[in-house]
Biotite code that builds the C-alpha atoms (Angstrom):
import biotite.structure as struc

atoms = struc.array([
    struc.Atom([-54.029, -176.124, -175.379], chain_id="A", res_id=1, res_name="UNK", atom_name="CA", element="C"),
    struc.Atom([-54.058, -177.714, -172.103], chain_id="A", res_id=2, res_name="UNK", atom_name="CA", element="C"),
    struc.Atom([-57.527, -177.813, -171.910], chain_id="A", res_id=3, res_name="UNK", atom_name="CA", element="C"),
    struc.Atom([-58.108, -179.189, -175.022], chain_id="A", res_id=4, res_name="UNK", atom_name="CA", element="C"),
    struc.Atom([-55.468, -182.140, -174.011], chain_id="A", res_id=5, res_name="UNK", atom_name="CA", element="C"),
    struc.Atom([-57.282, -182.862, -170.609], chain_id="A", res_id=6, res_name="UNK", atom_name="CA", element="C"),
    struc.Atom([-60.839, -182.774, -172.807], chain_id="A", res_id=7, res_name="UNK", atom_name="CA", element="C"),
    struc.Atom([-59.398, -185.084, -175.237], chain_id="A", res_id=8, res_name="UNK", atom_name="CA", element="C"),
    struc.Atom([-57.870, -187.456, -172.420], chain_id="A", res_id=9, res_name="UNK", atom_name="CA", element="C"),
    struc.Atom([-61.271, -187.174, -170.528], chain_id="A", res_id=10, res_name="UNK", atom_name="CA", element="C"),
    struc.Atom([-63.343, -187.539, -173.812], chain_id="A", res_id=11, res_name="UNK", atom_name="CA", element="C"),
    struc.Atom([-60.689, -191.210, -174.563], chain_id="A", res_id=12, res_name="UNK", atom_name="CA", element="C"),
    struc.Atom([-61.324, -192.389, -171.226], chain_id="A", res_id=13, res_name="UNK", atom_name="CA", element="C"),
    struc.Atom([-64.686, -192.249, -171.746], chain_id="A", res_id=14, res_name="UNK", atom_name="CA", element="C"),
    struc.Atom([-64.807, -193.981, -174.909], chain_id="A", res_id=15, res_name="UNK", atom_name="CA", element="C"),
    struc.Atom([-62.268, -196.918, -173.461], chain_id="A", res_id=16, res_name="UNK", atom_name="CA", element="C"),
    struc.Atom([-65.206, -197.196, -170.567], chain_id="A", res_id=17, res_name="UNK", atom_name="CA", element="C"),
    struc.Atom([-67.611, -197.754, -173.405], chain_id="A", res_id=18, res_name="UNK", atom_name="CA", element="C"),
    struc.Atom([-65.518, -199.965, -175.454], chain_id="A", res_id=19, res_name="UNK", atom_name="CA", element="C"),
    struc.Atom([-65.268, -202.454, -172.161], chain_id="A", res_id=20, res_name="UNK", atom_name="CA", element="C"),
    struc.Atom([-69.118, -202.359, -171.558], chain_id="A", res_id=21, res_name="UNK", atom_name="CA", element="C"),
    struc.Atom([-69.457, -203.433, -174.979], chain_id="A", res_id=22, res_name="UNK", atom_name="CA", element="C"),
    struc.Atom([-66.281, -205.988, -174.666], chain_id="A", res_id=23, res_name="UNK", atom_name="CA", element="C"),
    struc.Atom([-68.337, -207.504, -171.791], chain_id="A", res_id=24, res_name="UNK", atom_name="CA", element="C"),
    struc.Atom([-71.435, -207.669, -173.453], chain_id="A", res_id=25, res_name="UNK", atom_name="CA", element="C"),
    struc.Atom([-69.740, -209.211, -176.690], chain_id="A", res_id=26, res_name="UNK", atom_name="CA", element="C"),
    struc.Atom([-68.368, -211.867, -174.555], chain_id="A", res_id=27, res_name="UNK", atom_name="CA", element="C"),
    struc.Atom([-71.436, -212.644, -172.986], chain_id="A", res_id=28, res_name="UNK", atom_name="CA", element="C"),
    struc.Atom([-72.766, -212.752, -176.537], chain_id="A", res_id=29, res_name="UNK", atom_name="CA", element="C"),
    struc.Atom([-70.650, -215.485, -177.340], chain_id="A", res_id=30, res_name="UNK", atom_name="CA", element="C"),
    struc.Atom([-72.553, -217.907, -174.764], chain_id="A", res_id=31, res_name="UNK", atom_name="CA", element="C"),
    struc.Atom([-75.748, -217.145, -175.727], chain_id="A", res_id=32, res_name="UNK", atom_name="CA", element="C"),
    struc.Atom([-74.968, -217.715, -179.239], chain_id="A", res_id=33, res_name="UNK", atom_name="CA", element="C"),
    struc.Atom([-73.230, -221.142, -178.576], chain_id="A", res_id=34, res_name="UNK", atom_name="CA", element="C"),
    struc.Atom([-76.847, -222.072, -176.682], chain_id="A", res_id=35, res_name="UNK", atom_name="CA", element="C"),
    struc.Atom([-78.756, -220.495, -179.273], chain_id="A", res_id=36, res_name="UNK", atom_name="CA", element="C"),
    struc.Atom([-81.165, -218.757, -176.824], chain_id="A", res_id=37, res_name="UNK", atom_name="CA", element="C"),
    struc.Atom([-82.163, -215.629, -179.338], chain_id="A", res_id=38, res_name="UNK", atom_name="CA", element="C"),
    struc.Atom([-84.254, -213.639, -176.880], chain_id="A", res_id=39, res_name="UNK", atom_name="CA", element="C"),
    struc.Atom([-80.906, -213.196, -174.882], chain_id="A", res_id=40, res_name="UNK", atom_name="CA", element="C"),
    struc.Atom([-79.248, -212.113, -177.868], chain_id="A", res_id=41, res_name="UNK", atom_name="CA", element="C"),
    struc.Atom([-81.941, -209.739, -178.657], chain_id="A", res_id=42, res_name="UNK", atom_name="CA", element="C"),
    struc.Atom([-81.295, -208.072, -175.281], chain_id="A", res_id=43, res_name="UNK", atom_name="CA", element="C"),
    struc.Atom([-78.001, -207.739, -175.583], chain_id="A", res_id=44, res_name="UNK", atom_name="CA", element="C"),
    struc.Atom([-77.695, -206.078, -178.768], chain_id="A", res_id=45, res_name="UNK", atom_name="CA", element="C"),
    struc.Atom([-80.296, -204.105, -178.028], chain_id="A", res_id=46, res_name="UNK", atom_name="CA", element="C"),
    struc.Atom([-77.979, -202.867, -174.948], chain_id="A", res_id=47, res_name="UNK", atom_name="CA", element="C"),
    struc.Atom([-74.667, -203.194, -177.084], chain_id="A", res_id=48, res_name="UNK", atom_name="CA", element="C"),
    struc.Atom([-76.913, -200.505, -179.211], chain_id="A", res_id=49, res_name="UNK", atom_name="CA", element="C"),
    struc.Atom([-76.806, -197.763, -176.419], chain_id="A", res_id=50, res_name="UNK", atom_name="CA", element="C"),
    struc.Atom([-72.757, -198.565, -175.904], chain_id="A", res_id=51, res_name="UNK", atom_name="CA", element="C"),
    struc.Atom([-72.693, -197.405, -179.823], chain_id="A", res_id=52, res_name="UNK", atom_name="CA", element="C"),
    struc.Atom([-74.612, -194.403, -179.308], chain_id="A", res_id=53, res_name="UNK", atom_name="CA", element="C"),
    struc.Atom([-72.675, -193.144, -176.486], chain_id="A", res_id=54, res_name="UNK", atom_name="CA", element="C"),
    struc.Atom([-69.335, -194.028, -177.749], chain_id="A", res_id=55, res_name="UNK", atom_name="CA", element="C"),
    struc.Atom([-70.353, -192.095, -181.077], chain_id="A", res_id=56, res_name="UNK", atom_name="CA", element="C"),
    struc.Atom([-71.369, -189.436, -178.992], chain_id="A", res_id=57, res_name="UNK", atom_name="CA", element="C"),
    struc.Atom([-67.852, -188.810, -177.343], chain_id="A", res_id=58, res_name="UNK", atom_name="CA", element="C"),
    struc.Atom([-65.978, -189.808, -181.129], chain_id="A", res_id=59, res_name="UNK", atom_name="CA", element="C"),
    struc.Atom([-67.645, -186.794, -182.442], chain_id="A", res_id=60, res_name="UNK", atom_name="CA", element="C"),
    struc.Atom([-66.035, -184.627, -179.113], chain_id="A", res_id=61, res_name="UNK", atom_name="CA", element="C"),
    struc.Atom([-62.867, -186.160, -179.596], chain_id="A", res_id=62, res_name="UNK", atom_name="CA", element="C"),
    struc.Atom([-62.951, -185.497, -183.772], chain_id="A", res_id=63, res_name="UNK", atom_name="CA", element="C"),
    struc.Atom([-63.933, -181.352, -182.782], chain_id="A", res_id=64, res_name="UNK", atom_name="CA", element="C"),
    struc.Atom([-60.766, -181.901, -179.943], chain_id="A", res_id=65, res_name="UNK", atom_name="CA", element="C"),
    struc.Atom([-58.483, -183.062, -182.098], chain_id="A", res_id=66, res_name="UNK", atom_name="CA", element="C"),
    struc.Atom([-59.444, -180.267, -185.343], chain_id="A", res_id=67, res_name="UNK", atom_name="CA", element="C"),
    struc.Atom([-59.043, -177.865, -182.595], chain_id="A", res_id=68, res_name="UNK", atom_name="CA", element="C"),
    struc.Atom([-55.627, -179.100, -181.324], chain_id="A", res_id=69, res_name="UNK", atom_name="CA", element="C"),
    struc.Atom([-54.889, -179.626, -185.225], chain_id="A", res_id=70, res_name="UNK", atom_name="CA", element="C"),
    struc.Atom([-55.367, -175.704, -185.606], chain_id="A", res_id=71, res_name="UNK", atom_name="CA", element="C"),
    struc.Atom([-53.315, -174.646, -182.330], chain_id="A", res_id=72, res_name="UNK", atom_name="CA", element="C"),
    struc.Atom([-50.272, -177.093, -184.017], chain_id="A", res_id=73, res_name="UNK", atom_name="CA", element="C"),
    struc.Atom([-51.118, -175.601, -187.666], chain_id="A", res_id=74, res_name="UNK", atom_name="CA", element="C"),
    struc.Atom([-51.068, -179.185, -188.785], chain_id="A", res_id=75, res_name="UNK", atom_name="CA", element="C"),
    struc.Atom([-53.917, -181.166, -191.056], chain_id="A", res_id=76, res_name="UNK", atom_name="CA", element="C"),
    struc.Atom([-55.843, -182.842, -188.813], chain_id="A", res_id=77, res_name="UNK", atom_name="CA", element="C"),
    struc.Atom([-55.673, -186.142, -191.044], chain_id="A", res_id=78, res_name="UNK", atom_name="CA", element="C"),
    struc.Atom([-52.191, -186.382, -190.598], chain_id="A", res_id=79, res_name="UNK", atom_name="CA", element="C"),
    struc.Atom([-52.307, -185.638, -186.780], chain_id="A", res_id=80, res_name="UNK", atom_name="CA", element="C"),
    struc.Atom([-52.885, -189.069, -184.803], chain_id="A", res_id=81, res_name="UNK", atom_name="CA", element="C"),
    struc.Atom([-52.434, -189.816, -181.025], chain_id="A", res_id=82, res_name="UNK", atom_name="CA", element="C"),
    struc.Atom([-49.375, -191.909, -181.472], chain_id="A", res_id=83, res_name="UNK", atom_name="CA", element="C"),
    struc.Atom([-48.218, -188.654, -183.448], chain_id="A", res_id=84, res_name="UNK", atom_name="CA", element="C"),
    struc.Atom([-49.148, -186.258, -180.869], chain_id="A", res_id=85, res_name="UNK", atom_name="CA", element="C"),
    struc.Atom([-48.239, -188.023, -177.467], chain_id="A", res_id=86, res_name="UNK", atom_name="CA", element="C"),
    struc.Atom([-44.040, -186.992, -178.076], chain_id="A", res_id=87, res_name="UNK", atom_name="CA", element="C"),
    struc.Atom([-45.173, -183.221, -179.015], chain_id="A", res_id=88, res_name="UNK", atom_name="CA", element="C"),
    struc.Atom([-46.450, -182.922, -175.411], chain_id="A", res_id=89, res_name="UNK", atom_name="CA", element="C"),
    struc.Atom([-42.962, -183.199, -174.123], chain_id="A", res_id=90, res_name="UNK", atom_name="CA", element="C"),
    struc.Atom([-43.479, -180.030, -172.413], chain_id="A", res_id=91, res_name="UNK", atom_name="CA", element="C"),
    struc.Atom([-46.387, -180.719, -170.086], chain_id="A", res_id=92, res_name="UNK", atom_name="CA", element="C"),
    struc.Atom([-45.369, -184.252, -169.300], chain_id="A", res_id=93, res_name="UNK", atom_name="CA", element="C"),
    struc.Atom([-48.287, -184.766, -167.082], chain_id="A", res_id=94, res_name="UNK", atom_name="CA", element="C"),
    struc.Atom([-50.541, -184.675, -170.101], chain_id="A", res_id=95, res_name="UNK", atom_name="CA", element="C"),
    struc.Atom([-48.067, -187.095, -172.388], chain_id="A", res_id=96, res_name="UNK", atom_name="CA", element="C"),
    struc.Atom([-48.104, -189.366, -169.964], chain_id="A", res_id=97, res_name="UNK", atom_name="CA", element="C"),
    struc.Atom([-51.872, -189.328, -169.253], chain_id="A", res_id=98, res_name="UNK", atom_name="CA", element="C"),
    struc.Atom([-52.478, -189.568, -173.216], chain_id="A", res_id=99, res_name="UNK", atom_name="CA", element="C"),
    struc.Atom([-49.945, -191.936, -173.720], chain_id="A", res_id=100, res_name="UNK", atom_name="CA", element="C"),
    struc.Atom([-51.444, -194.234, -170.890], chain_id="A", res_id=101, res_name="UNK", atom_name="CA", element="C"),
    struc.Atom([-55.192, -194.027, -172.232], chain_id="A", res_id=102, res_name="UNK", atom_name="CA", element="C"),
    struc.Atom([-53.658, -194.381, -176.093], chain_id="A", res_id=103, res_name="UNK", atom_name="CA", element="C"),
    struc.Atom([-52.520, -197.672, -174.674], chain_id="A", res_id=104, res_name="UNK", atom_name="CA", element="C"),
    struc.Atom([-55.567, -198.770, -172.863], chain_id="A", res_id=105, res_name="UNK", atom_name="CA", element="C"),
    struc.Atom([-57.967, -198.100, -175.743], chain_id="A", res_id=106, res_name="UNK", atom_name="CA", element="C"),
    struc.Atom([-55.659, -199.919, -178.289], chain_id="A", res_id=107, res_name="UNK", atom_name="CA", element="C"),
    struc.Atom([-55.757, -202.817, -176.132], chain_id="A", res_id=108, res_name="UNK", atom_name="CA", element="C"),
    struc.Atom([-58.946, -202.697, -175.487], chain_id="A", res_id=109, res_name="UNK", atom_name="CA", element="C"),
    struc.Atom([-60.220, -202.088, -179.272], chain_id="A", res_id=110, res_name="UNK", atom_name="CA", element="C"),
    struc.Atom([-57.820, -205.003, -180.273], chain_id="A", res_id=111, res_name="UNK", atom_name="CA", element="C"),
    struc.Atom([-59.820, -207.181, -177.514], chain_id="A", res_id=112, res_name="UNK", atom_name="CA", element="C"),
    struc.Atom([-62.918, -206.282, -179.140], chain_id="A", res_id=113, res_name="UNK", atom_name="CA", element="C"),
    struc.Atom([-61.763, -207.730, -182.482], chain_id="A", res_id=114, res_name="UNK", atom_name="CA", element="C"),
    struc.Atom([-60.883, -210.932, -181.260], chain_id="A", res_id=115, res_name="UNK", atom_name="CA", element="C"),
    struc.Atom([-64.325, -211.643, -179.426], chain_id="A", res_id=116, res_name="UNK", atom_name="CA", element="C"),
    struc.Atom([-66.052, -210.265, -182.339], chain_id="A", res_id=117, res_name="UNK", atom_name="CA", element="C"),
    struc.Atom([-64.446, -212.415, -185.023], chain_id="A", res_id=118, res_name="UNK", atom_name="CA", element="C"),
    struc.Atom([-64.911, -215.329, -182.639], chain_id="A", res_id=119, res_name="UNK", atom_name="CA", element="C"),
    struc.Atom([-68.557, -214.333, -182.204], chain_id="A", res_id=120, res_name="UNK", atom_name="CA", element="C"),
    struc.Atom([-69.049, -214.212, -186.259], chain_id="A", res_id=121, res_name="UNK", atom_name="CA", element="C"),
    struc.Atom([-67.555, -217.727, -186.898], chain_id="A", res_id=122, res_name="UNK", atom_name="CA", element="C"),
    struc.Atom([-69.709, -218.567, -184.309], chain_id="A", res_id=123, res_name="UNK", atom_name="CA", element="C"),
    struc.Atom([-72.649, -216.857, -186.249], chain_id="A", res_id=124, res_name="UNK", atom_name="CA", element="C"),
    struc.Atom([-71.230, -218.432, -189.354], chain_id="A", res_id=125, res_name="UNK", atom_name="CA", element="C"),
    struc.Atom([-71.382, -221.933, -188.496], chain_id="A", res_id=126, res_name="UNK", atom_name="CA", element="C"),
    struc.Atom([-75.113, -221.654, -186.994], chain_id="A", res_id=127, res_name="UNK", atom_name="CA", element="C"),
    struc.Atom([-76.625, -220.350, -190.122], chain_id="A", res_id=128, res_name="UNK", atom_name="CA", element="C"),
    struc.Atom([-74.555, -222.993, -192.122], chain_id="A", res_id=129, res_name="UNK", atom_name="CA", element="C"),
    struc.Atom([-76.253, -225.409, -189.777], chain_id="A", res_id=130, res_name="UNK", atom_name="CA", element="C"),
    struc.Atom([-79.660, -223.780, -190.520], chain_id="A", res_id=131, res_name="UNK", atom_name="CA", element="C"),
    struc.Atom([-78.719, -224.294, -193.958], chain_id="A", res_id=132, res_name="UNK", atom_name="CA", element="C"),
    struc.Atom([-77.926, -227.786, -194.231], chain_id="A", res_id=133, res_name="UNK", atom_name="CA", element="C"),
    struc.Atom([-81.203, -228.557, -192.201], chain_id="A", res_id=134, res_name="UNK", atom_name="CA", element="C"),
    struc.Atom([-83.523, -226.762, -194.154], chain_id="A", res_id=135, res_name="UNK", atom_name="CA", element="C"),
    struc.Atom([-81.837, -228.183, -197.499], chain_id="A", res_id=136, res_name="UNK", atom_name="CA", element="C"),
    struc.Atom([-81.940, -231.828, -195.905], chain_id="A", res_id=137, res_name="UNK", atom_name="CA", element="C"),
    struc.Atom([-85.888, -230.960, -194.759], chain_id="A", res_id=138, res_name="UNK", atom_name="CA", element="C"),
    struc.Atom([-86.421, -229.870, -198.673], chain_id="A", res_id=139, res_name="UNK", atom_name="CA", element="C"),
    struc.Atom([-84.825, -233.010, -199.452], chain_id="A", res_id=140, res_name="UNK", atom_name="CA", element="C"),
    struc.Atom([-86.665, -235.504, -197.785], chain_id="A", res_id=141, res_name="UNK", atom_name="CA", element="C"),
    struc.Atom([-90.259, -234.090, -198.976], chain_id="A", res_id=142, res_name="UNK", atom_name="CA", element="C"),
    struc.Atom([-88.415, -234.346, -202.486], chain_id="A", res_id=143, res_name="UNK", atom_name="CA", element="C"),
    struc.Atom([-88.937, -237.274, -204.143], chain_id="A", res_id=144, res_name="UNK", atom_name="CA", element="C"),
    struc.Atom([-86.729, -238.510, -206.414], chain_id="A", res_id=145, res_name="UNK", atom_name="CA", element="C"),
    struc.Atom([-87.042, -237.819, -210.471], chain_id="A", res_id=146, res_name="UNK", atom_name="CA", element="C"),
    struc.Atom([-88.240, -240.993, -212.505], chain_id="A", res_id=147, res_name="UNK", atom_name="CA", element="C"),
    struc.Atom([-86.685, -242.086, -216.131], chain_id="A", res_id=148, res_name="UNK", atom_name="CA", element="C"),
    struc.Atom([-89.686, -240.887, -218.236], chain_id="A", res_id=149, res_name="UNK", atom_name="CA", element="C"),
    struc.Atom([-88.961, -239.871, -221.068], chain_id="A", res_id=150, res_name="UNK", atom_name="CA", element="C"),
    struc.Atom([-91.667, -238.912, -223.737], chain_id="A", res_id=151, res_name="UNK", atom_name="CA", element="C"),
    struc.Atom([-92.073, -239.285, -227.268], chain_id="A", res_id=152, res_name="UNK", atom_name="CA", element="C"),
    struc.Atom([-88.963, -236.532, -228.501], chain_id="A", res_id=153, res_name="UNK", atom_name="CA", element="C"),
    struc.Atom([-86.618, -238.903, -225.969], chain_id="A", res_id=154, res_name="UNK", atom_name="CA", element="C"),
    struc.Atom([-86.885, -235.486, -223.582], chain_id="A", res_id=155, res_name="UNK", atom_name="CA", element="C"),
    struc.Atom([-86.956, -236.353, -219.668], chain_id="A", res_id=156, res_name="UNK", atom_name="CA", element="C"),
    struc.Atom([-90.985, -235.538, -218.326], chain_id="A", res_id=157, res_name="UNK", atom_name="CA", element="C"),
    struc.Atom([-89.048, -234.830, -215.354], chain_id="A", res_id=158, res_name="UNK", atom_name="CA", element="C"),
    struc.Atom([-92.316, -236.515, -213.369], chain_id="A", res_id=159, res_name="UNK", atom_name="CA", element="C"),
    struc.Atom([-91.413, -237.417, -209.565], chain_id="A", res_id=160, res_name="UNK", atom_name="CA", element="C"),
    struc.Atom([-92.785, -240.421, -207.611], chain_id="A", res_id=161, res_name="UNK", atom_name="CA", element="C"),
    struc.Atom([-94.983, -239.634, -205.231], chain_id="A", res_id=162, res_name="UNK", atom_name="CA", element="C"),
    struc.Atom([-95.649, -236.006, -205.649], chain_id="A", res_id=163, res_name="UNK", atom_name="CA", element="C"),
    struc.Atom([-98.785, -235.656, -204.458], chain_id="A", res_id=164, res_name="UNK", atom_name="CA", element="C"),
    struc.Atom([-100.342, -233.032, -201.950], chain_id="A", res_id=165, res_name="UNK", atom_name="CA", element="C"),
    struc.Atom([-97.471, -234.426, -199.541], chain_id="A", res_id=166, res_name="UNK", atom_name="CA", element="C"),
    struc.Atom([-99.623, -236.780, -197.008], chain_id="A", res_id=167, res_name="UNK", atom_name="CA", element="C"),
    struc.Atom([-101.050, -239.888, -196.828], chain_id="A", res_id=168, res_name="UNK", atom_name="CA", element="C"),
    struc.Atom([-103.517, -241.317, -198.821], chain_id="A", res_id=169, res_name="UNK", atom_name="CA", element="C"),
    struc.Atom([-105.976, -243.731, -196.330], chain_id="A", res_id=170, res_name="UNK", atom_name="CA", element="C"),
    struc.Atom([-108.126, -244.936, -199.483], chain_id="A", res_id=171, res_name="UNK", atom_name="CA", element="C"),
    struc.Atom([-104.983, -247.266, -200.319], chain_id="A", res_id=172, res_name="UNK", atom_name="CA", element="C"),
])
């Protein structure tokens, strides 16, 4: 089982290394959304894509590490969690504290994460609403507005003043 601990503690370091990359890039993200330069944020998805890949790479080692660790314990693995197995090491103490130390990092790191990435959506948020209003003010202006005609059943004809093919008309 002492294998399996140092392969899950390798496989969690990993993933925290990941999750920082990406906590780097997301903060970087945050700039180039605030300047609106979209060929930077292309980039950096694109990069924030490879983070994902890799870090779902090493959750699928750490899932097999932890069913196997689940077996040795004869416990369900849905019920077994780090925070759960970090005092049954209390034999090797090496291990609990390594696990215990990496547990830490990753939560921290994870709840970093969260913060720039709910930052980064409101951030998201308030640009489209911006797109929004300016293509519903743009609409606007090449609206005209509505006329009181009304025809002969007292019905609105719902005609518009100058609706025509939208530019100017020299012959006047």
């Amino acid at each position: 089982m002492a294998s399996l601990i140092d392969t899950l503690i390798e496989t969690l370091n990993g993933e925290n290394s990941e999750y920082r990359q990406l906590l780097e890039l997301s903060t970087s993200k945050t700039e180039v959304i605030v300047k609106g330069d979209l060929e930077a944020l292309e980039k950096i998805t694109d990069e924030e894509q490879e983070h994902v890949s890799r870090i779902t790479a090493l959750e699928n080692t750490r899932i097999k590490t932890m069913n196997e660790i689940a077996k040795i314990l004869n416990t369900d693995v849905a019920a077994l969690k780090l925070g759960e197995l970090i005092p049954l090491l209390k034999k090797t103490p090496r291990e609990q504290k390594e696990l215990a130390k990496v547990h830490d990092a990753l939560k921290a790191t994870i709840h970093e994460m969260k913060i720039v990435n709910e930052r980064n959506e409101e951030l998201l948020n308030s640009a489209i609403e911006m797109v929004d209003f300016n293509m519903n003010l743009i609409q606007a202006m090449r609206k005209a507005p509505e006329t009181a005609n009304y025809n002969r059943g007292a019905y609105s004809t719902g005609t518009s003043i100058g609706t025509g093919s939208g530019s100017f008309d020299a012959r006047q």
